[in-house]
N, C-alpha and C positions, 0 to 999 in steps of 0.2 A: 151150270156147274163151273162153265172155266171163267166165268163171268165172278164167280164168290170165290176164284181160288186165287182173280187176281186183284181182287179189291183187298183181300185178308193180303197178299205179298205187298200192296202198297203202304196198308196198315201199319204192318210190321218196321217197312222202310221208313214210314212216316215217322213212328214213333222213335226209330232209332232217331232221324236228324232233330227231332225236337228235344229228345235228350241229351246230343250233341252240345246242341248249341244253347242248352240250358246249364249244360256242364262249366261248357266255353264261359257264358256271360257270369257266373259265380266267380268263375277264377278272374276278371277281369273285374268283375266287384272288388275281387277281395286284393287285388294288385297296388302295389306300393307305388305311388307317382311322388317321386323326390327331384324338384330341379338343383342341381348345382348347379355353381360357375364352375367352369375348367377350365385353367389357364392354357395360353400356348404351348405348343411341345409336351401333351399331356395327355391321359387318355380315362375314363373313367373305371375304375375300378370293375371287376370282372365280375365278385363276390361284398358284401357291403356296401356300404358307400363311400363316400371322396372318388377321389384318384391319385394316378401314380403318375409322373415322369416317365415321355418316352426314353428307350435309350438312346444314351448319347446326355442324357441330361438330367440334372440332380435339382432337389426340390433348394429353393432359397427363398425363404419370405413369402410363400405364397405363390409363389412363378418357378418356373423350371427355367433354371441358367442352364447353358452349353457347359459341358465338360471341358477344360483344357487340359487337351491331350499334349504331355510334353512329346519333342523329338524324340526318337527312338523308342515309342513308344505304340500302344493300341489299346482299343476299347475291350474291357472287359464282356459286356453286357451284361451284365449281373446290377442290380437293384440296389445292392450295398455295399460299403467299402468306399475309394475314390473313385472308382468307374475305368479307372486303366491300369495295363501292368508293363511296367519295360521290355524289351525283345531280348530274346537269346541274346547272351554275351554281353547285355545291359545290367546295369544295376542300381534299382532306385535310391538317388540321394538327394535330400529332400522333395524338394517339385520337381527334378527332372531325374533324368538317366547317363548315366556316365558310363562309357565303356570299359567293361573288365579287362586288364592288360593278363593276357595270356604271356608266360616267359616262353625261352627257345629251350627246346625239352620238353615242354607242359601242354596242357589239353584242359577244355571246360568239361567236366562233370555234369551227369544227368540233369543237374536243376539247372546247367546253364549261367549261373554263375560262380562257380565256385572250381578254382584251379586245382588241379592235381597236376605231377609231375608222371614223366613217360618211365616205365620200367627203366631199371641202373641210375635214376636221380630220384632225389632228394631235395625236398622247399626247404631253403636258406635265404631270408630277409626275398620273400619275392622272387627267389632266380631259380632253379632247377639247376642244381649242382650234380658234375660227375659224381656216382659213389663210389670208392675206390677200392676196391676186395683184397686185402690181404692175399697171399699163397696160402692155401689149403682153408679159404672161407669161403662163401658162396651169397649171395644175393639172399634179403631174407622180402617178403612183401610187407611192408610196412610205414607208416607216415612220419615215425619217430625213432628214435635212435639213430646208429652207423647205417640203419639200411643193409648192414652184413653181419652175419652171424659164422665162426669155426665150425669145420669141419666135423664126425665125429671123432673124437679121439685126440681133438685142441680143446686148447683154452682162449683164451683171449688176454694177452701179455703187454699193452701200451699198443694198442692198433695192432700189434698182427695178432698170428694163432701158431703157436708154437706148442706142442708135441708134449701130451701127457707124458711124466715120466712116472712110469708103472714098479714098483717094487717087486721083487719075486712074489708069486704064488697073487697075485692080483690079477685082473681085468676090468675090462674100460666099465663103467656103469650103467645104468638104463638110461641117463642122458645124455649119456657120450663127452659131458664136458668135464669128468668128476672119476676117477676108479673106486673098486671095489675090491675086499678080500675074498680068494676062494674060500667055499668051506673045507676046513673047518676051523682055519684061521682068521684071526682078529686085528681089526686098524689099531696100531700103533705105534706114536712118533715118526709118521707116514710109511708104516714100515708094519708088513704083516706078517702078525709072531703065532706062530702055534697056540691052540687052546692047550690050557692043561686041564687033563681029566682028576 
């Protein structure tokens, strides 16, 4: 009995590795053997065939040339493109990199090249210029214009901010830079005249 129970478990084992390795020899029938050349600095393709250029190195003619990496400079690793990109506070100009001049007042921007000026100035030809605020104007956030906007209740009069002159029965307006008639009075001749009923 344990003599038939363990010729049938060898059986079984038997037949598994022979269909193993009947599996195994199909798929190695049916396996694509492609030789390429591969040049130096190269490696063959993961998916397909050919190959790619390791990094550090771009296809020319059939060969993988070295990248020249200018100064100030580093390796992308990325496949396409020139293969490097300038450093913080670099900026690519033609084959190499030149440094971004920061002015006195100014700071580089998230992308690292691109200047802005420090709060109270203003870019003028390259420089970060004081902005100079009028009395009763105040600093506005902005990359264009005076950089300062009046008060509410000013205007803006040749650079300064001089003092809405309000006629009777007026008040300032919902922009502050501009009045308005109380009701039930009407603008006119800057001058607010009763409605007639």
């Amino acid at each position: 009995m344990l003599d038939r129970l363990l010729q049938s478990r060898y059986t079984s084992v038997f037949s598994l590795l022979l269909l193993f390795i009947c599996i195994s020899g199909t798929k190695l029938v049916f396996a694509k053997v492609v030789s390429i050349d591969i040049p130096a600095n190269a490696s063959a393709k993961s998916y397909g065939d050919g190959w790619n250029c390791d990094i550090g190195y771009r296809e020319n003619k059939g060969s993988c040339a070295a990248i020249d990496v200018p100064v100030n400079a580093y390796l992308t690793h990325k496949s396409y493109g020139q293969g490097w990109e300038c450093k913080r506070s670099f900026k690519q100009k033609n084959n190499s990199c030149s440094e971004v001049k920061v002015p006195e007042n100014g700071y580089l921007d998230y992308s690292g090249i691109k200047v802005k000026c420090d709060r109270g100035y203003l870019m003028n030809k390259k420089v970060c210029e004081l902005i100079k605020v009028p009395v009763n104007g105040y600093l506005e956030e902005s990359s264009y214009g005076p950089g300062w906007k009046c008060d509410r209740g000013y205007k803006v009069n040749n650079g300064n901010c001089i003092a809405l002159n309000l006629p009777t029965n007026a008040h300032i307006g919902y922009s502050g830079k501009d009045w308005e008639c109380d009701k039930p009075y009407t603008k006119t001749h800057n001058k607010c005249i009763a409605s007639k009923k």
